[in-house]
MIDOSE-1310 file (N, C-alpha, C; in nm, 2 decimals, decimal comma, always signed):
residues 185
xxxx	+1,08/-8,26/+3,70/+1,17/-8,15/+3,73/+1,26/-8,20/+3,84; +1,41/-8,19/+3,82/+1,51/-8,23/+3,94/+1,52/-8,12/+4,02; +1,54/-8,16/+4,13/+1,61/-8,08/+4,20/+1,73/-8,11/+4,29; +1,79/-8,03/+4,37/+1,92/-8,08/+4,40/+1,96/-8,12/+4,61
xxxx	+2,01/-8,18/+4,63/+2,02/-8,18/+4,76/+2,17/-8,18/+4,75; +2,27/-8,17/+4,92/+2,40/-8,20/+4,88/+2,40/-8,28/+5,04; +2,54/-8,36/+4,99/+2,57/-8,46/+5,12/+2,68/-8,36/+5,15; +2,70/-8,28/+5,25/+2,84/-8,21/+5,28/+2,93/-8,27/+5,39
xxxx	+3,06/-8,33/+5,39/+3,14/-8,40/+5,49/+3,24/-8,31/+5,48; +3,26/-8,31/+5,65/+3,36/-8,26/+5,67/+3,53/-8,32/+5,72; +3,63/-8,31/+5,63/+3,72/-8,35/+5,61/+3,84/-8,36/+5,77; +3,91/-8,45/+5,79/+3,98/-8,45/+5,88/+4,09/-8,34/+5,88
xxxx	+4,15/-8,25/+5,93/+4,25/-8,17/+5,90/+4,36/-8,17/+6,05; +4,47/-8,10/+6,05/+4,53/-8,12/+6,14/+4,45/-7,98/+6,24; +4,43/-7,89/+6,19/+4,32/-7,74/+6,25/+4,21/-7,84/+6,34; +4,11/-7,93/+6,26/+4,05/-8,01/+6,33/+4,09/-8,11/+6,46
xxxx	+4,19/-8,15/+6,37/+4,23/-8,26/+6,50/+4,25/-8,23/+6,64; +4,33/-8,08/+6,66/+4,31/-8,03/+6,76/+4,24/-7,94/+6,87; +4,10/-7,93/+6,81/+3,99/-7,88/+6,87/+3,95/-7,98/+6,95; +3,93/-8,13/+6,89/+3,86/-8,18/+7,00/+3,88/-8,35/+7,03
xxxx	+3,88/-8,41/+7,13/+3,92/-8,54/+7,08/+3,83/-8,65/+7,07; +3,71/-8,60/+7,00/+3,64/-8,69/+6,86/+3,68/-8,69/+6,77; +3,68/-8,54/+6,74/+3,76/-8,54/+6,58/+3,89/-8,66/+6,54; +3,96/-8,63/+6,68/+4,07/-8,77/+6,66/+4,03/-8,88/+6,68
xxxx	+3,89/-8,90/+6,70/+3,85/-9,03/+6,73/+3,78/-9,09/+6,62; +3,71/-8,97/+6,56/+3,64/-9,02/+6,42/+3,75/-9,06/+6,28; +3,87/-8,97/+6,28/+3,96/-9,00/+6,24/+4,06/-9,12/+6,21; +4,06/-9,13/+6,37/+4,12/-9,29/+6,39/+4,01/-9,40/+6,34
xxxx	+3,91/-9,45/+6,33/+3,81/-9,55/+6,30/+3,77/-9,50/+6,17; +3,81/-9,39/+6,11/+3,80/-9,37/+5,93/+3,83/-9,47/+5,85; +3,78/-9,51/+5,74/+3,85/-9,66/+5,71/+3,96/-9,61/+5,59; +3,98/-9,49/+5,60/+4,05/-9,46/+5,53/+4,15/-9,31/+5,58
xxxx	+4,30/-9,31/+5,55/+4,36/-9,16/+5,66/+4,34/-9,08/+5,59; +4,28/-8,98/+5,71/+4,24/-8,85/+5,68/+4,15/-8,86/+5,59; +4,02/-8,91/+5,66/+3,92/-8,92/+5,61/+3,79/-8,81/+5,63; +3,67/-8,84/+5,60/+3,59/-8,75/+5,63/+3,53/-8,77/+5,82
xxxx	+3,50/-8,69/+5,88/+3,44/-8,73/+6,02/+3,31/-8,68/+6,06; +3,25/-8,61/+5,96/+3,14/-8,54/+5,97/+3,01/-8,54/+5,87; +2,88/-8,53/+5,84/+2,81/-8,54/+5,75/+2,69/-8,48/+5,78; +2,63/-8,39/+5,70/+2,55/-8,31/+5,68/+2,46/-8,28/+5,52
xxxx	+2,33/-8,35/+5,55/+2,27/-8,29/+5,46/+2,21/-8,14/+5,44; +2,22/-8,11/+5,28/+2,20/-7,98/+5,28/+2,10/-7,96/+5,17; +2,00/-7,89/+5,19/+1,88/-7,82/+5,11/+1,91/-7,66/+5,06; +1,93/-7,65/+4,96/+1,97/-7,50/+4,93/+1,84/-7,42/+4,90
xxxx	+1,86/-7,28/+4,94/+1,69/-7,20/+4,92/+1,67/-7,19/+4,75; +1,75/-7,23/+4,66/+1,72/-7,24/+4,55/+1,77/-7,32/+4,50; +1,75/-7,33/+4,35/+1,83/-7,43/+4,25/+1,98/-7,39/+4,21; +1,94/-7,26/+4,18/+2,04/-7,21/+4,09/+2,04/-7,06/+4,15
xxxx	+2,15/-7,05/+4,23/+2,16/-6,96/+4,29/+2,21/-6,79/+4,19; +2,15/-6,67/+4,19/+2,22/-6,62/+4,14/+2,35/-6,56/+4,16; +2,49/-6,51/+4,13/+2,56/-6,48/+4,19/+2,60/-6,44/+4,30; +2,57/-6,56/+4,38/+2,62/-6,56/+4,53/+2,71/-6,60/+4,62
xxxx	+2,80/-6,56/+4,67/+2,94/-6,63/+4,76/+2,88/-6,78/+4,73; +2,81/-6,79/+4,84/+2,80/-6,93/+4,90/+2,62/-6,94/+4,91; +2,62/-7,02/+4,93/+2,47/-7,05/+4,89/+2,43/-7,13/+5,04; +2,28/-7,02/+5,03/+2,23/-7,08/+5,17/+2,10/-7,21/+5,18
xxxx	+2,10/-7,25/+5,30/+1,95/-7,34/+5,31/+1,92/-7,42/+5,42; +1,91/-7,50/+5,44/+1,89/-7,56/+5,53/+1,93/-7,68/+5,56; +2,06/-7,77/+5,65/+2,13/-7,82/+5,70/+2,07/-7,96/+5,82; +2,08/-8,05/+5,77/+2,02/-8,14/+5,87/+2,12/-8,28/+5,92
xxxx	+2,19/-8,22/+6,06/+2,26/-8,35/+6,12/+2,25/-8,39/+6,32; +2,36/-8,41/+6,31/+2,36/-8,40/+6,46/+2,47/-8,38/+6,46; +2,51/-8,35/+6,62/+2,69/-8,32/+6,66/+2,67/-8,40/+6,77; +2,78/-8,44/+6,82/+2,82/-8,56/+6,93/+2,73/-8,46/+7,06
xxxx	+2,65/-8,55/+7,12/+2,60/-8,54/+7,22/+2,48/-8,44/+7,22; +2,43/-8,40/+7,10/+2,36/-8,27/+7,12/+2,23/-8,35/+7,05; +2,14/-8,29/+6,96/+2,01/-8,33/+6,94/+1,98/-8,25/+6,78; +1,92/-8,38/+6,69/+1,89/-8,30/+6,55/+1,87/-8,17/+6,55
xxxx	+1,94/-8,09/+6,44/+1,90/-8,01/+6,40/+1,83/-8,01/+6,23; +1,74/-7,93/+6,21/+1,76/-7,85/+6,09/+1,75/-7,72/+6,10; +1,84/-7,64/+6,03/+1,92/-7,51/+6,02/+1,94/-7,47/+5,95; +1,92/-7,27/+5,93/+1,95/-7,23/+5,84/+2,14/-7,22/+5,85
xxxx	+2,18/-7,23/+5,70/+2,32/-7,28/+5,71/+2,40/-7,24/+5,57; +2,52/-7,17/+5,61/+2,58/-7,20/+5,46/+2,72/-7,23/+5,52; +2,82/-7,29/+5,42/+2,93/-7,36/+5,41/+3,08/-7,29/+5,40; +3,13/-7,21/+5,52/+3,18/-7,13/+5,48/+3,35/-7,18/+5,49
xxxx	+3,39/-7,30/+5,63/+3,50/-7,38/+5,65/+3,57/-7,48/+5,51; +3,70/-7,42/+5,53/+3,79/-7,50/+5,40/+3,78/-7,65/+5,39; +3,71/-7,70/+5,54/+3,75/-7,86/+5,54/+3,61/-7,92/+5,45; +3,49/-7,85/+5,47/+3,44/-7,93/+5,36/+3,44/-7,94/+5,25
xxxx	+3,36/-8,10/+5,24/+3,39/-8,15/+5,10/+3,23/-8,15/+5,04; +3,19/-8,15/+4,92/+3,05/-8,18/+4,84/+3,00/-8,24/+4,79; +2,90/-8,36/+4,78/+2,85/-8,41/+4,65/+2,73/-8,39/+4,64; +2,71/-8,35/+4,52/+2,55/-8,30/+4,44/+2,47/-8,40/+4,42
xxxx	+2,39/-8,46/+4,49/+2,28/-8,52/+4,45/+2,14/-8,48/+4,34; +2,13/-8,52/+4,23/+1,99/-8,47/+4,18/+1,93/-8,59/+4,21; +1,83/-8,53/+4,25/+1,71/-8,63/+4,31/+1,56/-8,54/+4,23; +1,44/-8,63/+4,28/+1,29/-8,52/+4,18/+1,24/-8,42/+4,34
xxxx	+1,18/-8,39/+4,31/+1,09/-8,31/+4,40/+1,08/-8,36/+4,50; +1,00/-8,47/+4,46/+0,93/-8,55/+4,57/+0,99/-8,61/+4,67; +1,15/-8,67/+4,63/+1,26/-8,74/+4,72/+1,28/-8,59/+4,83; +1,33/-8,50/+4,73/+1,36/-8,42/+4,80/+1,31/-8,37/+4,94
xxxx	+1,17/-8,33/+4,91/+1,05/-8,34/+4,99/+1,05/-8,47/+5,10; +1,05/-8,57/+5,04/+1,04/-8,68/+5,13/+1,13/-8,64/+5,26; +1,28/-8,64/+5,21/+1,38/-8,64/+5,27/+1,38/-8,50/+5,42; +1,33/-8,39/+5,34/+1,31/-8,31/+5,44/+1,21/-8,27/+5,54
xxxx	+1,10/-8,37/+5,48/+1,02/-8,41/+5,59/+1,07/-8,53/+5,69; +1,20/-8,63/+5,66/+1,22/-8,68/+5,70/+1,30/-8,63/+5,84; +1,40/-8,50/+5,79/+1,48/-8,44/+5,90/+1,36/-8,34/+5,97; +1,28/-8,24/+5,92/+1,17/-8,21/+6,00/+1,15/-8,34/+6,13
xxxx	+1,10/-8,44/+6,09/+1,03/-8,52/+6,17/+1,11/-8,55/+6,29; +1,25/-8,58/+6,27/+1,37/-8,62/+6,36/+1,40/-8,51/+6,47; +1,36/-8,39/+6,41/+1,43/-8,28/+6,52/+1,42/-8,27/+6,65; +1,49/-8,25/+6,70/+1,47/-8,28/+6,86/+1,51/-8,42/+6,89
xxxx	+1,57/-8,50/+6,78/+1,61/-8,64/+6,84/+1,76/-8,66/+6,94; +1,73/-8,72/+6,98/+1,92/-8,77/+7,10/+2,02/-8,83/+6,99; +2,11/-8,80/+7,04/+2,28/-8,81/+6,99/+2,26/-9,04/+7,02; +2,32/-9,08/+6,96/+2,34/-9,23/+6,97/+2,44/-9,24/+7,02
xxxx	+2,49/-9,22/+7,15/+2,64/-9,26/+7,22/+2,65/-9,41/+7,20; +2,57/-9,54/+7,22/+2,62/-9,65/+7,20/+2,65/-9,71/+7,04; +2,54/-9,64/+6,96/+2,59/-9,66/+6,79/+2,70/-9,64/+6,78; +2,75/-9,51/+6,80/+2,83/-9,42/+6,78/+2,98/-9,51/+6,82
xxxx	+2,98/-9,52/+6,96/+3,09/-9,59/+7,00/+3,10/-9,73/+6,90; +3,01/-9,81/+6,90/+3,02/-9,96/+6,85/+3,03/-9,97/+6,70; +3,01/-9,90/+6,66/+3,02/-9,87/+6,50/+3,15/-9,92/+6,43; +3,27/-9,87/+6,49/+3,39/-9,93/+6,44/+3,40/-10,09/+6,41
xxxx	+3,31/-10,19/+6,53/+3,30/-10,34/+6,53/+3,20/-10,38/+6,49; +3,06/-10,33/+6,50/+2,93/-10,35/+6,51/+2,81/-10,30/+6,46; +2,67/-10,28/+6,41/+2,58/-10,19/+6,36/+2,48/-10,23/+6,51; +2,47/-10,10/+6,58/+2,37/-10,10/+6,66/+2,21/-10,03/+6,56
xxxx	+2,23/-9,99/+6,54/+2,12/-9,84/+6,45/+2,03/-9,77/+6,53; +1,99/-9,65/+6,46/+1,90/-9,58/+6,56/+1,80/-9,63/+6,61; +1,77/-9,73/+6,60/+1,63/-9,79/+6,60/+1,57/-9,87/+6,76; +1,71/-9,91/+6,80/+1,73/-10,00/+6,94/+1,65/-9,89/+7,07
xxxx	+1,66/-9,80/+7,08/+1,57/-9,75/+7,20/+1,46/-9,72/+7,17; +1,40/-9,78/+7,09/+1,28/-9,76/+7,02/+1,18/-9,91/+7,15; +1,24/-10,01/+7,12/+1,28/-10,11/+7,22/+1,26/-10,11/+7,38; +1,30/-9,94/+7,42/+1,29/-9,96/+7,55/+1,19/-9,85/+7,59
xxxx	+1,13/-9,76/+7,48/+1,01/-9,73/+7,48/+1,06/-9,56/+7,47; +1,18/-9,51/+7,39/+1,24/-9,40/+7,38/+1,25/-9,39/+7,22; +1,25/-9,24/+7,19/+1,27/-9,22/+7,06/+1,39/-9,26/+6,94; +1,44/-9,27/+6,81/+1,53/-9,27/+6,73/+1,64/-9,21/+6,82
xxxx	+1,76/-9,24/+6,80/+1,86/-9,19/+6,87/+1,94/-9,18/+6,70; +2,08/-9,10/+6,71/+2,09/-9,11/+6,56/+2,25/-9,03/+6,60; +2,37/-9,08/+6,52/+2,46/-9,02/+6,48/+2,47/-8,99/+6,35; +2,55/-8,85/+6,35/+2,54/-8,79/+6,20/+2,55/-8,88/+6,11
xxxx	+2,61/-8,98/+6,05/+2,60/-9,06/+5,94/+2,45/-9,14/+5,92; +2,43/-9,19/+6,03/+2,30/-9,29/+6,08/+2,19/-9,21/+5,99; +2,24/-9,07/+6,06/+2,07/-8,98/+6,03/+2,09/-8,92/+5,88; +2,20/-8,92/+5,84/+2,19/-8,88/+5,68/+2,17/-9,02/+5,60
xxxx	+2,22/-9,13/+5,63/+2,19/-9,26/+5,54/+2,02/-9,25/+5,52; +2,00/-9,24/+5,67/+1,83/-9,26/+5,66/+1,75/-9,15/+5,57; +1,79/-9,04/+5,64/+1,71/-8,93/+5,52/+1,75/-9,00/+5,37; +1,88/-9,02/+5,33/+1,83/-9,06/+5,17/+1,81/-9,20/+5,17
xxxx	+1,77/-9,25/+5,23/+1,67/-9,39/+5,22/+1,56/-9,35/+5,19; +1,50/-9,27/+5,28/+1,38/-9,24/+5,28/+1,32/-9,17/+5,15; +1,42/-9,11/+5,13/+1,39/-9,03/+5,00/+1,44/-9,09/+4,86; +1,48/-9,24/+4,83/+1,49/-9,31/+4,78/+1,62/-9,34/+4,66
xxxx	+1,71/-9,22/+4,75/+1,85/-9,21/+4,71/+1,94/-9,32/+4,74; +1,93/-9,41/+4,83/+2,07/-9,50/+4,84/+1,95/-9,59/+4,91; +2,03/-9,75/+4,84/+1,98/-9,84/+4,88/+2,01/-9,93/+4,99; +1,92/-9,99/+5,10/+1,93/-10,01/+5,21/+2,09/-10,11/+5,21
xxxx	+2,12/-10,12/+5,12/+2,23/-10,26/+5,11/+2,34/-10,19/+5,12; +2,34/-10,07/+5,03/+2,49/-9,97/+5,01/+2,53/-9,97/+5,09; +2,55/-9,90/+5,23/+2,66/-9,92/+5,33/+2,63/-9,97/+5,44; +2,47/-10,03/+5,50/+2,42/-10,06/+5,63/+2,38/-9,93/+5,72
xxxx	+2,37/-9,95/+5,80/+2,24/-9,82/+5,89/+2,38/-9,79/+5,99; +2,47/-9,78/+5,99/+2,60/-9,74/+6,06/+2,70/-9,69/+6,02; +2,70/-9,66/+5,90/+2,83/-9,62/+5,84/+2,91/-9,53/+5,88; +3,05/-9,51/+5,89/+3,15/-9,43/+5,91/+3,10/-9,32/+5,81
xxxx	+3,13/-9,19/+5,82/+3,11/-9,09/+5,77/+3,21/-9,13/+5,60; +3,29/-9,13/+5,60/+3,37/-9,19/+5,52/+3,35/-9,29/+5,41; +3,29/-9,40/+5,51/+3,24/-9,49/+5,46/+3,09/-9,46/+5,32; +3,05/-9,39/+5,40/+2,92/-9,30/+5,28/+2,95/-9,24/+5,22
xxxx	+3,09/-9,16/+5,24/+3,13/-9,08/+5,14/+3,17/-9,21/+4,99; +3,26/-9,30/+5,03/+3,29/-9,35/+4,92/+3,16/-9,42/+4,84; +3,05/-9,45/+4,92/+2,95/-9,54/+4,85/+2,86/-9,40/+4,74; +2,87/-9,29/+4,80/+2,86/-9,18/+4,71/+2,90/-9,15/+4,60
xxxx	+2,97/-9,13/+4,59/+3,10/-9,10/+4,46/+3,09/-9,15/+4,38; +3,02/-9,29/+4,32/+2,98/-9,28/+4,20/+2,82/-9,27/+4,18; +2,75/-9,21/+4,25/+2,62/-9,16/+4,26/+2,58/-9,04/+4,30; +2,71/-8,93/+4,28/+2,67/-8,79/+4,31/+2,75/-8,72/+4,17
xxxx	+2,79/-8,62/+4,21/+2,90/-8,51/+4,12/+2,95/-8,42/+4,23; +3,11/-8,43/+4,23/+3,19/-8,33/+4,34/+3,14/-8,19/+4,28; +3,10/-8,09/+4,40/+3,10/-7,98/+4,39/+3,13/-7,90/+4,51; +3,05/-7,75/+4,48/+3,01/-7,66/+4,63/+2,95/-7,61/+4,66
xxxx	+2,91/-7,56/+4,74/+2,83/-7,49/+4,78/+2,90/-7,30/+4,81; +3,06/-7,33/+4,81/+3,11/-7,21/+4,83/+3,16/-7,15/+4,69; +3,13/-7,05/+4,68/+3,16/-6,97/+4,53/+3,32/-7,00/+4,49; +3,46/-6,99/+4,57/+3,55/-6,97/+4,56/+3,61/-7,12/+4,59
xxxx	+3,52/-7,21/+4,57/+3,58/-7,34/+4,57/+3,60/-7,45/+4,41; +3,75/-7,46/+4,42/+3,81/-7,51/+4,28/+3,86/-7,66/+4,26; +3,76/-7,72/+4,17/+3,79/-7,84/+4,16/+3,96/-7,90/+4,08; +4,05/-7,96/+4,15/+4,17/-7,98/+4,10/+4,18/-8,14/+4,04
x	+4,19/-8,13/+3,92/+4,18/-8,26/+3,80/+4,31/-8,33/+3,80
């Protein structure tokens, strides 16, 4: 029996750029313009929702400086974008035992920063006797490692948000999570 997970990234927009100056910063080190700057895995409370706006469940990333979450969550901003992972039960499971386990982790300011040149990974203050530290991309690559969706080689333990988005794309199906969202061919 499959079930579904989604990788949800959120898109650079000019509305964005102006809120804050990460967003111009994740932006600028995109490897691609007007790229994605954001990444969020998503667990939906069902498979197959029945006629529902937007579909809810639970959301697992970090935001610059703050500390894992998982959240109840639905997708309601035009900037995101979707891909549908089917994965079996058990990945799935894996995977959200994996963000369970994380919660309460620290924001990765030196990953984070070095990333454009370098792979530090969450793993380095482990070293100095402190927990996983993790930037949104970091912590989504890892949950689908763990859950045995993308292989350790695909993009490295650092990737630009962006950068996963493309190693994605031919390993998902574009979709949404919002009812009123229209794919253009």
């Amino acid at each position: 029996m499959s079930s579904t997970v989604y990788v949800c990234f959120l898109e650079a927009d000019a509305e964005l750029m102006e809120q804050h100056w990460l967003n111009k910063a994740a932006a600028y080190f995109s490897p691609e313009k007007n790229g994605k700057i954001h990444v969020e895995l998503f667990f939906p409370e069902s498979e197959q929702p029945e006629n529902t706006e937007v579909v809810k469940g639970l959301a697992c990333s970090i935001h610059y400086g703050g500390r894992v979450f998982l959240t109840q969550k639905h997708f309601s901003r035009k900037q995101w974008s979707f891909r549908t992972l089917s994965v079996s039960k058990k990945q799935k499971e894996d995977m959200l035992a994996f963000c369970r386990e994380h919660v309460g982790d620290h924001f990765n300011h030196l990953s984070y920063f070095l990333s454009p040149w370098c792979e530090v990974g969450p793993e380095y203050p482990l070293m100095f006797g402190y927990g996983a530290r993790w930037f949104c991309s970091e912590l989504v690559v890892c949950g689908l490692r763990v859950g045995g969706v993308l292989d350790v080689s695909a993009c490295g333990c650092s990737p630009h948000p962006q950068r996963l988005f493309r190693v994605l794309e031919s390993a998902s199906t574009p979709s949404s999570v919002r009812g009123s969202y229209v794919l253009n061919f």
